[in-house]
C-alpha positions in Angstrom: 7.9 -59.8 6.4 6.3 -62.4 8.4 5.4 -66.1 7.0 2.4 -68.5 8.3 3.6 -71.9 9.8 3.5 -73.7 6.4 5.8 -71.4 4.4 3.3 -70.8 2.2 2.2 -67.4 2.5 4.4 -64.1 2.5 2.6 -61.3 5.5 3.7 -57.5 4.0 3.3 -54.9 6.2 4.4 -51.2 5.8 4.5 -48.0 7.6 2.5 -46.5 5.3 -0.3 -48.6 5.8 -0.5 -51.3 3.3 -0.7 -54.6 3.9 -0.6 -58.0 1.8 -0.5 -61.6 1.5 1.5 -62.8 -1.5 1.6 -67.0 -2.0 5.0 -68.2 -2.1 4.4 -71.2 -4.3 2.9 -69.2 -7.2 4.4 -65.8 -6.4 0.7 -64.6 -7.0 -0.6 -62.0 -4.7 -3.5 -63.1 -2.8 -4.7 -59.6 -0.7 -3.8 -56.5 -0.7 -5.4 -53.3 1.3 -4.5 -50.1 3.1 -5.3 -49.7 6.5 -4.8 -46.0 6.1 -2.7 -45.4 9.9 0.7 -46.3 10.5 1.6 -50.1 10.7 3.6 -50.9 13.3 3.3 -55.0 13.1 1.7 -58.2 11.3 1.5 -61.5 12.1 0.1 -64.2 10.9 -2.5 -66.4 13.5 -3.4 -70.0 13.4 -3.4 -70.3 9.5 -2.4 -68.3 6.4 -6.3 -67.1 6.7 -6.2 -65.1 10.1 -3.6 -62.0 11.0 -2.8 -59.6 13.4 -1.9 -56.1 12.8 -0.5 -53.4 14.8 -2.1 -49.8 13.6 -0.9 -46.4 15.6 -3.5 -47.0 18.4 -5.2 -50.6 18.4 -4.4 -54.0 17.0 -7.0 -54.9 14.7 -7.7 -58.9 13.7 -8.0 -59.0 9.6 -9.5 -62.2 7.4 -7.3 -62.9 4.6 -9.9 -61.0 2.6 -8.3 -57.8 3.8 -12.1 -57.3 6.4 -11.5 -56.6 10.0 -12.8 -58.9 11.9 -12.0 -57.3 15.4 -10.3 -54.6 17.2 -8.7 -55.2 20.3 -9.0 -52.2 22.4 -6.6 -54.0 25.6 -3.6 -53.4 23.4 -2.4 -49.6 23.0 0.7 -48.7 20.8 2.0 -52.5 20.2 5.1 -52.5 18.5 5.5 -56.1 18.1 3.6 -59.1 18.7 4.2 -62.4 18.6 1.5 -65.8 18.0 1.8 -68.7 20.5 0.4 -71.8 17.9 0.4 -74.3 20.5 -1.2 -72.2 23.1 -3.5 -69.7 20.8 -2.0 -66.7 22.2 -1.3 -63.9 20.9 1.3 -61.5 23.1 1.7 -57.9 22.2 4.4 -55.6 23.9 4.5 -51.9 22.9 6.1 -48.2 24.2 4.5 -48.4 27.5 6.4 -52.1 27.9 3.6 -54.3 29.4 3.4 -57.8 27.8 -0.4 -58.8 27.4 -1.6 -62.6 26.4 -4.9 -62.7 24.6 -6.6 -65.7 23.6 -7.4 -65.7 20.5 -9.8 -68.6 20.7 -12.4 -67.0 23.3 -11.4 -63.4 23.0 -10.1 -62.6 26.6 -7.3 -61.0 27.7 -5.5 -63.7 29.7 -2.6 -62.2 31.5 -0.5 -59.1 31.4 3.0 -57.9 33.4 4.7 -55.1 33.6 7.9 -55.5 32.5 9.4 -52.2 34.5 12.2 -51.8 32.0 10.5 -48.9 29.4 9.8 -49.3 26.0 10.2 -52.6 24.0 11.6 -52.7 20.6 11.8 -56.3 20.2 9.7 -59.7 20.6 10.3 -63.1 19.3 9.7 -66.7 20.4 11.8 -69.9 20.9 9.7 -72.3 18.7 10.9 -75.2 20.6 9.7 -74.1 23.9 7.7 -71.0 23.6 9.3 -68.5 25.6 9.4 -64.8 25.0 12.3 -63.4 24.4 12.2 -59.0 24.9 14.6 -56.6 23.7 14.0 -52.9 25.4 15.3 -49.9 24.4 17.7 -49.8 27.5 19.9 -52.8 26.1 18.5 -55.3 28.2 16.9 -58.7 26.9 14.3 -60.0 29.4 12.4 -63.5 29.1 
């Protein structure tokens, strides 16, 4: 479960494929659709309106409509991602443990490191500064 900056909105993801935005003021369910693959993330973007989510091969880009708006063929097996507000970033890390940065604003894919320390299972931000923190598979938490 994953909420947009406000509070406002609820991101549901599930292995199973479905997906859903339920408003946390009125408890009403705004969208709900199945992707149909495996879900592996979801995460909000800039607003309640945008979101990320991680399917079994690509990270797809949906409108809060439940259409995809864009698939992003870069990121391959992303098992979490993270958004950057202040920076429009979004940063994916998967099983082959390389961190990627894509702008969400023009599209590009702005950086991307190896991390050399197999798989990831974890990703989360500091809020107050931005920084990634990693948790592989291996026990060690990289930033």
């Amino acid at each position: 479960m994953r909420y947009d900056r406000s509070g406002r909105y609820a991101l549901l993801a599930g292995k199973g494929g479905h997906v859903s935005i339920i408003d946390q003021h009125t408890l009403a369910l705004k969208t709900e659709f199945f992707v149909g693959e495996t879900v592996r993330d979801a995460c909000f973007l800039h607003n309640g309106s945008m979101m990320a989510v991680s399917q079994e091969k690509n990270v797809f880009i949906y409108d809060d409509e439940g259409v995809e708006v864009h698939r992003m063929d870069g990121h391959r097996r992303v098992g979490g991602m993270e958004f950057l507000p202040y920076h429009w970033l979004l940063a994916t890390i998967g099983n082959t443990g390389v961190l990627q940065y894509q702008d969400t604003s023009t599209g590009n894919l702005v950086s991307q490191h190896r991390t050399k320390l197999g798989p990831c299972g974890a990703i989360r931000q500091n809020p107050f500064n931005s920084v990634l923190h990693l948790g592989h598979t291996n026990g060690t938490v990289t930033l």
